[in-house]
Phi, psi and omega in degrees: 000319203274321145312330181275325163320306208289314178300336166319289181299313184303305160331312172286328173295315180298288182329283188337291189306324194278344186293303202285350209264290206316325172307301165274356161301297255267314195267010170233024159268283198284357164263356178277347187289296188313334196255024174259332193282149136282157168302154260208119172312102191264138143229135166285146163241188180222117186245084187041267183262342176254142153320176143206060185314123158239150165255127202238109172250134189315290196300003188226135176295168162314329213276318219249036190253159214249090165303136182284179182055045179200139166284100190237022196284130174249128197261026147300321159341296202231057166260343180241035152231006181305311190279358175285316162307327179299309190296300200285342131355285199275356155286317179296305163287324214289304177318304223256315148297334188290301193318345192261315178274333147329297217296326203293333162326310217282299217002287156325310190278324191271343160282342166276345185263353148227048147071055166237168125299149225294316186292359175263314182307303180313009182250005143309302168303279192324297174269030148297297201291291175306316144303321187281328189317332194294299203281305184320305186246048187235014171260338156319343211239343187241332196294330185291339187262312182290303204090158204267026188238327198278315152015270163275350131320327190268327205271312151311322197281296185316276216319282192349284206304314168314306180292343154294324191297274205306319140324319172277338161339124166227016179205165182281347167272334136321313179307293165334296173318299160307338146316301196285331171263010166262340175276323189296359193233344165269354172292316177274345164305343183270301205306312169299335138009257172320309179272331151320286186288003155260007199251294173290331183262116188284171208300311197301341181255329229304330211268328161289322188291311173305325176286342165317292168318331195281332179292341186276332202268356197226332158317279160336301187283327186297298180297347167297325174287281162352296215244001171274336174238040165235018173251299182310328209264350186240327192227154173333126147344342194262351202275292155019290201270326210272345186281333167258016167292299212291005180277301179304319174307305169343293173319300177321307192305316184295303182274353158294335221235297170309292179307155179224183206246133178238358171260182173261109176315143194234163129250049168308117186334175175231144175249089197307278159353298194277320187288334180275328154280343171265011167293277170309333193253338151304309226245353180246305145003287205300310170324300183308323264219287188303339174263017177275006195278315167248015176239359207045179160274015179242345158336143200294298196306303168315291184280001147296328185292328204259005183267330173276002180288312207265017162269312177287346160284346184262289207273347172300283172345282180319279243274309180292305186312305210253353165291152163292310173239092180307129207286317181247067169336092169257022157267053240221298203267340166302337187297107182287289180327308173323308172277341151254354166291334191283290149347290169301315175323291193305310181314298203294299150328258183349302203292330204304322201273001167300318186275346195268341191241338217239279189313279208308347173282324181302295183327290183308276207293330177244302191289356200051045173281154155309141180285010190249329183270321159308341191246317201281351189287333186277351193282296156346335163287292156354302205268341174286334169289328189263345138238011163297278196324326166269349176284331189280343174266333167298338200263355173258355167274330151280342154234019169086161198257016192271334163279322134150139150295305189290320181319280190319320188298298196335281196319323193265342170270340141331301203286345193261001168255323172306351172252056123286308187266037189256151193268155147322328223215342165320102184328149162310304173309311187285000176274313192290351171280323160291350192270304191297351148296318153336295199268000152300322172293317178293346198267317216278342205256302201298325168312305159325267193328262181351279193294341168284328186273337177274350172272006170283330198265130194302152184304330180276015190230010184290310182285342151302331184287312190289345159281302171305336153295320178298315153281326179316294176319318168293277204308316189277343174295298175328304184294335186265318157337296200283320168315287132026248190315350170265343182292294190304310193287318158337298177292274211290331131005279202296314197282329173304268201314344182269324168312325195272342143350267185289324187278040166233179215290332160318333169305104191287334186265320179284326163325284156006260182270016171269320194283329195269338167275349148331291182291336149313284156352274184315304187324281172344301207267330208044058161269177146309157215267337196266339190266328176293310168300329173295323182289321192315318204282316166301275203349293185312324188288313194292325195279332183294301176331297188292330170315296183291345172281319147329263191295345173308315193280351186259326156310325182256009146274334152287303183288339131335325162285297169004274198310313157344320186252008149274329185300306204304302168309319189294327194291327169310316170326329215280114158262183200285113219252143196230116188306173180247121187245002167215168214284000000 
């Protein structure tokens, strides 16, 4: 364990350097640029009480001249290239979300096939997860320095080349390698995303443009567990990987040829500082979070990863408030409806991963379904969700997301207290009828909730607000993960022990009837009388086990509904948000 930290931190280091490097290429290109050049004409005006400095560039007209402190990008600008930009986006994510959820299918096939353990594998994930904590929020800082075509160029071209590494593998630190260098390039495509399309898109459409978004980012994981396990059930595990190179290259092509730069290139400092804390304290957070998951909370490594996440999260804080050029704007959050659309998005995260994390253990693991019968049950949400999300974003552009959000919350807290009953003997149908109501009530929140707290924030604060929506979202995913997974594993403790209670040899009636199915057993098996007894007493034991693993999964579907009925409250708060045009 203590090597993949260390490669964490080696990592973090590397990024630091190639940043600082990149910077100084960057400021010594351009001052040699300055003394070749005359200067750029300023004219001043005077706008009632304020200065208002334009900068008058020969080749850009009135409409497109750009005053500081206002938000002045006009997304009239880029109407007759939104959809070529839209398409080459959304392929780019749609890849990169898909892959993450391919993988979790392989798990199995990739520890037998190179001999690792299950606590070695999980760092496919972790340190996925953990790249991105590294990327998310240094991407408002690059989108400003880079622009957003050179970007999502650079950012794409990672995923691809990661995903080759990771095909080609022939040990698991290859592999490892290749992960990391497919999170680094997916880290930055969702926030950069988000902020391309509040960028292009005037307020008034912005919310159908978001029901776009919402199909790549909430789509993509329903159907992945589907088609990773009929490809895992024909072909090698590496086949994963190898399907979404011809994508990404696609993508690439696409965006050469389509993207534009739709922010104003900047040269904002780098904040060395804000970046080595928020290195440490996400990233030791995130670690923590993932390992109570499987260590519980109380493991030493857990509250040490997570006391030093949450100093270096303090001093992150601290840090971003008190610089002049913040690596990250968390005064983002002064905005209110912004800070509470955020606040519910994390809640709403936490419940959405109970059903997304719970079932396939109920299914697979206590009902014996196939992980191919398991990916088909959710497929049907899926596509109810794939048509949903742009009718809930056309329907927030006429009335706004406070209604609904509360709709969508009814529904997701009905349905997610309807998975608190479920049995041994609960139908196939009847999960699955519940899950496309799930994901009917879900089509209705995440998107809405989101774009409404981003339409409040000046156009120039868009990419700190979608990093900050964005690490919220990645911590509180972490967090309702590990949480989750403790509620179950505890409760079903607890319940396996009150069965051990009741089950014992002291039962004169359980006594009993254990001894006569001993003696069946034998009859049956033509073992000994002693072997028959031992298998009854396993049977009995294994049915307690799955009973109590039942109800463990059903304890963590009440505290899911919990969480569910505070986002439902908070959602009555949510007003109609009147964008901010000065800083």
């Amino acid at each position: 364990m203590s090597i993949y930290i260390a490669g964490y931190i080696l990592l973090s280091i590397l990024l630091l350097t190639v940043v600082n490097f990149m910077l100084w290429k960057t400021d010594k290109k351009a001052t040699s640029t300055q003394k070749s050049i005359p200067a750029l004409e300023i004219d001043e005006t005077d706008d009632q009480d304020a200065l208002t400095t334009s900068i008058v560039v020969s080749d850009l007209d009135e409409k497109d001249t750009v005053p500081q402190g206002k938000d002045t990008i006009n997304p009239a600008r880029f109407e007759n290239q939104r959809g070529k930009i839209v398409s080459a986006m959304m392929l780019g994510a749609f890849v990169a979300i898909l892959n993450q959820t391919l993988l979790n299918v392989a798990i199995p096939h990739i520890m037998n096939d190179l001999s690792i353990s299950a606590s070695t594998v999980q760092w496919l994930s972790t340190g996925y997860m953990l790249t991105n904590g590294i990327f998310i929020p240094i991407t408002a800082f690059l989108i400003a320095r880079l622009g957003t075509r050179k970007l999502f160029l650079s950012a794409v071209s990672a995923f691809t080349v990661g995903s080759v590494i990771c095909s080609i593998s022939t040990s698991f630190s290859i592999l490892m390698l290749g992960r990391v260098v497919q999170a680094a390039g997916a880290g930055i495509i969702m926030p950069l995303l988000m902020t391309v399309f509040l960028t292009i898109f005037p307020k008034e459409k912005r919310g159908a443009a978001m029901g776009l978004f919402g199909v790549a980012i909430l789509f993509a994981p329903a159907i992945g567990p589907t088609l990773s396990g009929w490809l895992i059930g024909h072909y090698s595990w590496r086949i994963l990987f190898d399907i979404v190179i011809p994508f990404g290259v696609i993508a690439l092509i696409l965006a050469f040829f389509w993207m534009a730069d739709v922010t104003e290139i900047t040269k904002p400092k780098f904040d060395t500082y804000g970046f080595i804390f928020s290195t440490i304290g996400l990233g030791f957070l995130l670690y923590g979070f993932s390992e109570a998951g499987n260590n519980g909370w109380g493991s030493t490594i857990v509250l040490v990863t997570l006391i030093i996440g949450v100093i270096g999260l303090i001093a992150f804080i601290w840090r971003e408030l008190t610089a002049d050029e913040p690596m990250l704007e968390l005064r983002v959050f002064k905005y209110d409806i912004f800070a509470l659309t955020t606040v519910i998005g994390a809640i709403i995260n936490m419940a959405m991963f109970a059903a997304m994390l719970l079932l396939p253990i109920y299914l697979q693991n206590i009902r014996g379904f196939s992980a191919l019968d398991s990916g088909l049950l959710m497929l049907p949400g899926a596509i109810v969700m794939a048509i949903m999300m742009p009718i809930s974003g056309w329907l927030f552009d006429k009335i706004g997301a406070r209604w609904l959000a509360v709709f969508g919350l009814i529904v997701t807290v009905i349905t997610t207290w309807q998975f608190t009953t479920l049995s041994i003997t609960t139908s196939y149908g009847f999960i699955m009828l519940l899950y496309v109501m799930r994901m009917f009530g879900m089509s209705f929140l995440s998107m809405t909730v989101t774009t409404e707290g981003m339409n409040q924030l000046p156009t120039k604060l868009a990419g700190h607000g979608t990093s900050a929506s964005n690490t919220a979202r990645t911590v509180a995913g972490s967090i309702g993960t590990a949480f989750l997974v403790t509620v179950m594993t505890t409760r079903s403790a607890y319940h396996t022990a009150n069965y051990s209670n009741v089950i014992t040899s002291t039962n004169p009636y359980l006594a009993n009837k254990i001894a006569e199915l001993g003696h069946g057993l034998s009859a049956i098996a033509g073992i000994p009388v002693n072997q028959g007894q031992s298998l009854a007493t396993s049977l009995i034991y294994g049915e307690a086990v799955k009973h109590a693993t039942i109800s463990g999964i059903n304890d963590a579907f009440v505290v899911a509904t919990g969480i569910a009925g505070v986002a439902l409250l908070l959602a009555f708060f949510i007003k109609r948000a009147k964008p901010s045009i000065t800083e």
